[in-house]
N, C-alpha and C positions, 0 to 999 in steps of 0.2 A: 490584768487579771481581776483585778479587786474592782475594777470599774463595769466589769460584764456582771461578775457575781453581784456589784449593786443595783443594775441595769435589771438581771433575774427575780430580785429580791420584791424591784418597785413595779414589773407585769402582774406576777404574783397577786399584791397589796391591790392593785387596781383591777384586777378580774374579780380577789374576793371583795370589793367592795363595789363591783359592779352585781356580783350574781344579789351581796345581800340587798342591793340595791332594789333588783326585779323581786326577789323573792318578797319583799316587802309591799313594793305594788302590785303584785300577785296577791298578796294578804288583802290586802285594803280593795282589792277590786272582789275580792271571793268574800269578804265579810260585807258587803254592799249587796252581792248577789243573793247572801245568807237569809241577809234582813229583809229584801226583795223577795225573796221565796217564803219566807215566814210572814210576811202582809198578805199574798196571795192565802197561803193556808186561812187566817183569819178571816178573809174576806169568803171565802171556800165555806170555812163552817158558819157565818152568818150567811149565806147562800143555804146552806144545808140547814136551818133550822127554820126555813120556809119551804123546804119541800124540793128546792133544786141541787145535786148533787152536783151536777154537769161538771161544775169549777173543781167539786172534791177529787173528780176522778181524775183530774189533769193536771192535780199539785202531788198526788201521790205516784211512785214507783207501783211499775205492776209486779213485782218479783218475787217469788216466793220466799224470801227471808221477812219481809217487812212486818211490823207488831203493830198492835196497839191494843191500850191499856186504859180505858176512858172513866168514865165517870160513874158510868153505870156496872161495875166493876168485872172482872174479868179479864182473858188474854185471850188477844187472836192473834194467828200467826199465818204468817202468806196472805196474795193480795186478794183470793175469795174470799177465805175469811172477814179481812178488812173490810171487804168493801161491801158484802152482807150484814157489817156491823151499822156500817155507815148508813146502808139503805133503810134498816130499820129506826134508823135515828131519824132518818129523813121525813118518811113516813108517818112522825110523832109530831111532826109542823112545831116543834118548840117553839117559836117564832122568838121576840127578841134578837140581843143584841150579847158578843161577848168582846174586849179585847183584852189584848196583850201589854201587862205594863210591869216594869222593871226587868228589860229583856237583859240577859248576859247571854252573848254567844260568843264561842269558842269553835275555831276555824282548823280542822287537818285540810291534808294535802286534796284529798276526794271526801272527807268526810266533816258532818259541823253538826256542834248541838245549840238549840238555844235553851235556856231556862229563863221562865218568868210566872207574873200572876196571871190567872183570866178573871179577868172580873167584867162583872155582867149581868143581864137577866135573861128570864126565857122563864116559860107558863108549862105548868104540869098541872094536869086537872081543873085547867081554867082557875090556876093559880098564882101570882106571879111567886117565883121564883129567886133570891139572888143567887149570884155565880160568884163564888169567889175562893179560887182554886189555884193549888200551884201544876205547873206542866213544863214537862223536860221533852223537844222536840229534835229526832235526830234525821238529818240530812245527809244522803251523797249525792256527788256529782255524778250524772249520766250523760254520758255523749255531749258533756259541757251545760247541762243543765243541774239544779242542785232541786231533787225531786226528795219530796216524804220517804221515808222506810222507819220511822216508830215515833209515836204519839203517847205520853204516858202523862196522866192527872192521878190529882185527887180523887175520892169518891164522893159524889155527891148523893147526899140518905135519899132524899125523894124520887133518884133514878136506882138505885142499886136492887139488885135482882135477886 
């Protein structure tokens, strides 16, 4: 009897140390993809401050919950709004350069935020500009993909409205 009950005990022990097993390279594969989707937004908005949006529309969720909260300050909410925002930005050819540095991200099951600086430049009125702002960046997963739904900075004076 005591030999089945310890036979129960070690299935047990060895299923929860297999699930934390997967659930941990579930982690590490989803904060890989995290970080993988946050280079893309990057390279997205350095794409967008030369006039090409193309890459911004295909890191962001089209759905009506998604925000953002940029520099030039304000809140749009849903993905017209968004992306009326974006296009206007577009159209401003900021040109320059911005990244991402001191990223911390934090990984749910379908959902992940990153936090970090931007630093950078970009030209307002044939001015250079620096960039150097903090941004809280939130992620979910779609259909296995981990797509934008909210973009939130600092403001910066020379864009604020």
């Amino acid at each position: 009897m005591r030999t089945k009950k310890v036979a129960k005990l070690s299935i047990i022990a060895l299923a929860a140390a297999c699930f934390v097993a997967a659930s941990s390279a579930q982690s590490a594969d989803d904060t890989a993809a995290v970080e993988q989707a946050s280079t893309k937004f990057y390279a997205a908005l350095n794409s967008m401050f030369t006039g090409d949006l193309s890459p911004m529309i295909d890191v962001w969720s089209h759905a009506d919950d998604v925000t953002y909260m940029g520099p030039a300050g304000g809140m749009e909410v849903g993905w017209d709004q968004v992306l009326a925002k974006w296009e206007s930005q577009a159209a401003m050819k900021l040109g320059g350069k911005v990244e991402p540095t001191q990223m911390h991200i934090t990984v749910g099951q379908n959902l992940a935020i990153t936090q970090n600086y931007e630093k950078g430049q970009n030209t307002v009125d044939g001015q250079p500009m620096i960039v150097s702002i903090r941004a809280t960046n939130v992620f979910r997963k779609e259909n296995g993909t981990w797509k934008m739904i909210g973009h939130h900075t600092d403001l910066l004076q020379p864009l604020e409205q």
